[in-house]
C-alpha positions in Angstrom: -9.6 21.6 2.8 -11.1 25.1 3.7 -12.6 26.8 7.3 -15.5 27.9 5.1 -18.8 27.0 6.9 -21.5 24.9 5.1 -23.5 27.3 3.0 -27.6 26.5 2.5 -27.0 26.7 -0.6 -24.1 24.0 -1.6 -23.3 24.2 -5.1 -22.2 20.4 -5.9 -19.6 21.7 -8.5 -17.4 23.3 -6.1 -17.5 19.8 -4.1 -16.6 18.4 -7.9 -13.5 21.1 -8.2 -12.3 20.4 -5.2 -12.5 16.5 -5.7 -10.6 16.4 -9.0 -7.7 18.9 -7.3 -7.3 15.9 -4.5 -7.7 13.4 -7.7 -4.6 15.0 -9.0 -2.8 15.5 -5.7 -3.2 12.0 -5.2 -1.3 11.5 -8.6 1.9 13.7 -7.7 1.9 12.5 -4.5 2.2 8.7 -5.1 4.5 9.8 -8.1 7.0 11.7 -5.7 6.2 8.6 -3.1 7.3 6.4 -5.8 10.6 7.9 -6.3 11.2 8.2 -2.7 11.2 5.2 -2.4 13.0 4.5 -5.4 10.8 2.2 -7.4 11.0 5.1 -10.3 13.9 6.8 -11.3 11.9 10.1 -11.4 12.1 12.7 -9.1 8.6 14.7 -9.0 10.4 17.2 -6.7 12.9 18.3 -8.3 11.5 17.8 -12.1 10.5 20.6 -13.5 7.1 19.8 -15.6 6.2 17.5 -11.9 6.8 20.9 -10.1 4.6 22.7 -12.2 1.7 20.3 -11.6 2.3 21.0 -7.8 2.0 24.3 -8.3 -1.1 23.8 -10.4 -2.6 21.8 -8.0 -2.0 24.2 -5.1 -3.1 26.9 -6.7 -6.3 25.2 -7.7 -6.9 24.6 -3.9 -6.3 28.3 -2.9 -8.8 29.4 -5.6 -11.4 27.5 -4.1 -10.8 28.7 -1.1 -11.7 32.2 -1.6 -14.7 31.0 -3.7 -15.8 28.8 -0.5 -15.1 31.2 1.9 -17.4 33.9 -0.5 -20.4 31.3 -1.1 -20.5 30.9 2.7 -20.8 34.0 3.7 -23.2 35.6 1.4 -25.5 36.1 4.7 -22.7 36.7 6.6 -19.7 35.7 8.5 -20.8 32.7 11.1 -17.7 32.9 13.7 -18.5 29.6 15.5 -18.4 27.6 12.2 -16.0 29.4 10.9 -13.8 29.4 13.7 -14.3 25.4 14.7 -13.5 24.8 11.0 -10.0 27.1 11.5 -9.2 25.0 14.2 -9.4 21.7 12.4 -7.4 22.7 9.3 -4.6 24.7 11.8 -4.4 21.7 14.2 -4.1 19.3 10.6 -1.4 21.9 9.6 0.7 20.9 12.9 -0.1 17.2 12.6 1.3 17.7 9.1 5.0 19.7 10.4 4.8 17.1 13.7 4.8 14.0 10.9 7.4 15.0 8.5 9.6 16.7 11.0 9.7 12.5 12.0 9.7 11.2 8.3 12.0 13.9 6.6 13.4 15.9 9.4 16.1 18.2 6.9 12.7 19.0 4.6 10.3 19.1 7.2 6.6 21.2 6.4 6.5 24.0 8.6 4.3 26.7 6.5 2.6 24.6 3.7 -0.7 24.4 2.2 -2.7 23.6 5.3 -1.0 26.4 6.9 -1.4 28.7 3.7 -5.1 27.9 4.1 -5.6 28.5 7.8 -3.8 31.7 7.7 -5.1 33.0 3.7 -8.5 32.2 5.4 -8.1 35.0 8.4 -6.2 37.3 5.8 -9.1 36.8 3.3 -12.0 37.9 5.6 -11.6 41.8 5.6 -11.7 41.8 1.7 -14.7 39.6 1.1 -17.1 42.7 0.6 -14.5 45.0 -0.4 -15.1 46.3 -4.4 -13.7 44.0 -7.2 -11.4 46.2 -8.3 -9.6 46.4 -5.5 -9.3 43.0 -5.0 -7.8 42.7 -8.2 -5.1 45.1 -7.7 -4.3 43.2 -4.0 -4.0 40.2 -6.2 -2.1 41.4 -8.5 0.3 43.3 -5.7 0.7 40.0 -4.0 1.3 37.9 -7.1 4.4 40.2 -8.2 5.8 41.3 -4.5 8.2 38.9 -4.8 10.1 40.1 -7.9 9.3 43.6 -6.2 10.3 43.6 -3.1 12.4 39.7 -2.3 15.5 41.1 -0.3 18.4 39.5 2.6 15.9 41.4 5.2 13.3 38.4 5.3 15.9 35.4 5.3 15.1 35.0 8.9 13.6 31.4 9.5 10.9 33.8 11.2 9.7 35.3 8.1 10.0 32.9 5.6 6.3 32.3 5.7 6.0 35.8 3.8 8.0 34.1 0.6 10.1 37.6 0.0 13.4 36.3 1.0 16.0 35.6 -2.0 16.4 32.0 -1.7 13.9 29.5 -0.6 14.1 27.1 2.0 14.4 23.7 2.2 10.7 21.8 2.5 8.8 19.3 1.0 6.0 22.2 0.9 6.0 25.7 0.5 3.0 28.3 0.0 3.9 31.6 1.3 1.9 34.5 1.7 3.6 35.8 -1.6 2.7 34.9 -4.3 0.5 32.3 -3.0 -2.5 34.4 -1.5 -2.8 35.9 -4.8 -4.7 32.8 -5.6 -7.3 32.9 -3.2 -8.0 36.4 -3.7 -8.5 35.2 -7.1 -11.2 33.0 -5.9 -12.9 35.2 -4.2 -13.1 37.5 -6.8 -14.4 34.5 -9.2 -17.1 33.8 -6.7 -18.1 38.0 -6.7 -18.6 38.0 -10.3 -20.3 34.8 -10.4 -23.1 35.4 -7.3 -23.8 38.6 -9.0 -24.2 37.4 -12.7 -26.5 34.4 -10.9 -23.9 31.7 -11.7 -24.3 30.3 -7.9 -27.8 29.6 -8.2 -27.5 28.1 -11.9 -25.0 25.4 -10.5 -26.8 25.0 -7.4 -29.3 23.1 -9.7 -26.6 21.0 -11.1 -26.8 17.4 -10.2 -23.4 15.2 -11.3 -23.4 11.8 -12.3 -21.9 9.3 -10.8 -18.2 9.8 -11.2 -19.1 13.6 -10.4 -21.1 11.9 -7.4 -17.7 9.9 -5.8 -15.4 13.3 -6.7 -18.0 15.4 -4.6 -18.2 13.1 -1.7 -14.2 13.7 -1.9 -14.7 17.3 -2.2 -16.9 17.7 0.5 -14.4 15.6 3.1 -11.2 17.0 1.3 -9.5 18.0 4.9 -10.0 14.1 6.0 -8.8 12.6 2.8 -6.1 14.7 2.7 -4.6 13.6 6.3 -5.2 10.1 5.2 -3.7 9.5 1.8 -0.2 9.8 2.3 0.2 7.7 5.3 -1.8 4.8 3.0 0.4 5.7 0.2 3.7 5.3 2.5 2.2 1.8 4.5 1.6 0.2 1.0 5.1 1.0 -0.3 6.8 0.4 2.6 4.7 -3.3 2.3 6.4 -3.7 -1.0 9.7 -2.8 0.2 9.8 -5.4 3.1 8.1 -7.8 0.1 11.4 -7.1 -1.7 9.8 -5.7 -4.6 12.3 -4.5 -7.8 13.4 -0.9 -7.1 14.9 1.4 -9.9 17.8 1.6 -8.5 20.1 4.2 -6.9 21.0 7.5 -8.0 23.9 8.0 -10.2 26.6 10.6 -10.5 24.9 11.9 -13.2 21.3 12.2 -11.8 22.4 13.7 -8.6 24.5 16.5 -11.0 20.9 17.0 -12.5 18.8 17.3 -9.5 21.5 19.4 -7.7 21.5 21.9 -10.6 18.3 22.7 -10.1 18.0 23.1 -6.9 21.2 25.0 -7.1 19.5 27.1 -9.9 16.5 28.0 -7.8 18.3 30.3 -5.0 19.4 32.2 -8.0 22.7 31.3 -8.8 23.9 31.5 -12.4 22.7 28.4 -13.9 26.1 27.8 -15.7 28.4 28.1 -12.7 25.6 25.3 -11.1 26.0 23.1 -13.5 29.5 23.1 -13.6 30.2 22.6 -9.8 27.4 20.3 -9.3 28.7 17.8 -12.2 32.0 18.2 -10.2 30.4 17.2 -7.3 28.6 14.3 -8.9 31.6 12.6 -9.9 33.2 12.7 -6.6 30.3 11.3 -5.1 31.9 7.9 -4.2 28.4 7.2 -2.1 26.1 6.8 -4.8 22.8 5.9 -1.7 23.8 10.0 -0.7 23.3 10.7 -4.4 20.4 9.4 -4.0 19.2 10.8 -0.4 19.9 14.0 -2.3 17.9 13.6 -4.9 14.7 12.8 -2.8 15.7 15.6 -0.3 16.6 13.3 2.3 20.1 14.3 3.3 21.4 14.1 6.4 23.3 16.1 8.8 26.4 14.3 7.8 25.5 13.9 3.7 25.2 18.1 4.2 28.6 18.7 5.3 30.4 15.9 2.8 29.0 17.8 -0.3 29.7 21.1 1.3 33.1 19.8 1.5 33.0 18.5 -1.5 31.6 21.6 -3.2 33.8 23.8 -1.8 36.8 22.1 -3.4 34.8 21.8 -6.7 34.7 25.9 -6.8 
């Protein structure tokens, strides 16, 4: 799920990396499928130790970005393979915003990670054979810019894609420039230290087994995998809806109160005053399948302006 070009040398533990990363994608993604659907009363995105494992996983991905993007260009930077590769993963990243401005048009992805990756990919390639030590201090600048420098000025839907404005949009995927970059700088620099200290050629000698062997062959076609999964994942659940499978059932008063303060929480309102109008809200909820659209992120135009209504009579 990178535009680095094949390198002569392809070190089978990168393919291995990258495979468990999708392994675990697959997991959250099937988890927060689940709950969209609501055969699980869990929510992964809006539950807090679920949202950390996204961001694990993304982060994972970035890093291997800039170590791929390093390992293939140790002779150099090929600009047709580079660039046909840059073209795939940008025209995935529309596919991706064309799709789930259909599925889940008020959370739509318009800047996530196959975007992050197209763009981080270009913004990586100046640095690739700049010293180590100022990589680290771009990675560290762009891992902290947005405690430093988040202000009203960038809360223009044309510059959210930077991640410095105060509160963050509403998307089923987010990787902005900062922090997010910070990550594959952090690859990059991984892959530095390692060529040098002859790591590269050590694992190049590596051969997995068979598990390693099927994680690879994921690894290697991560871009393709990627595009598939979630369409499989939504066809077999939707199967089981129509089946009439047992659902959890819907969201009550008191989970929407809980999902709704943390979402509330994460613009930066004072946690407290969240809690309090959001359990106000809750229990005037008389629609308890909104309760549960807002939980999954799923509200519509209308649900929007009945809790707005709501809210404002709760303050």
């Amino acid at each position: 799920m990178d535009p680095a070009a094949p390198s002569p040398l392809r070190i089978p533990a990168v393919d291995v990396a990258r495979g468990v990363a999708l392994l675990a994608m697959f997991v959250y993604h099937f988890t927060w499928d689940l709950g969209f659907f609501g055969f699980i009363t869990l929510q992964a995105g809006v539950d807090p130790g679920w949202r950390l494992f996204a961001k694990l996983i993304a982060g994972s991905f970035l890093v291997l970005v800039g170590v791929s993007l390093v390992l293939a260009t140790r002779d150099g930077v090929k600009p047709r393979p580079f660039l046909r590769r840059l073209a795939m993963v940008s025209a995935a990243a529309i596919a991706v915003t064309v799709a789930t401005l259909y599925a889940t048009p008020q959370s739509f992805v318009f800047f996530g990670i196959l975007h992050a990756i197209a763009v981080f990919s270009v913004l990586a390639l100046p640095l690739l054979r700049a010293p180590l030590w100022w990589i680290a201090m771009m990675a560290a600048f762009v891992a902290v810019a947005p405690l430093a420098f988040s202000s009203p000025t960038f809360d223009s839907p044309g510059l959210w894609w930077l991640g410095l404005m105060p509160k963050p949009p509403l998307t089923n995927d987010f990787v902005p420039v900062f922090p997010w970059f910070a990550a594959v700088l952090v690859g990059v620099l991984a892959a530095r230290i390692g060529i040098a200290a002859g790591l590269d050629r050590r694992l190049a000698a590596w051969t997995p087994g068979r598990i390693g062997a099927v994680l690879a062959w994921g690894g290697r076609h991560s871009l393709a995998v990627y595009l598939v999964h979630q369409p499989v994942f939504f066809g077999i659940l939707s199967l089981a809806v129509a089946a009439g499978a047992p659902k959890a059932g819907l969201a009550d008063p008191a989970s929407f109160a809980t999902a709704c303060t943390r979402s509330c929480s994460d613009t930066g309102t004072d946690t407290g005053f969240c809690r309090k109008v959001c359990t106000c809200v809750g229990e005037r909820l008389d629609d308890p399948a909104m309760a549960l659209r807002a939980s999954r992120g799923a509200l519509t135009p209308a649900d929007e302006q009945r809790i707005r209504d709501l809210a404002e009579a709760c303050r």
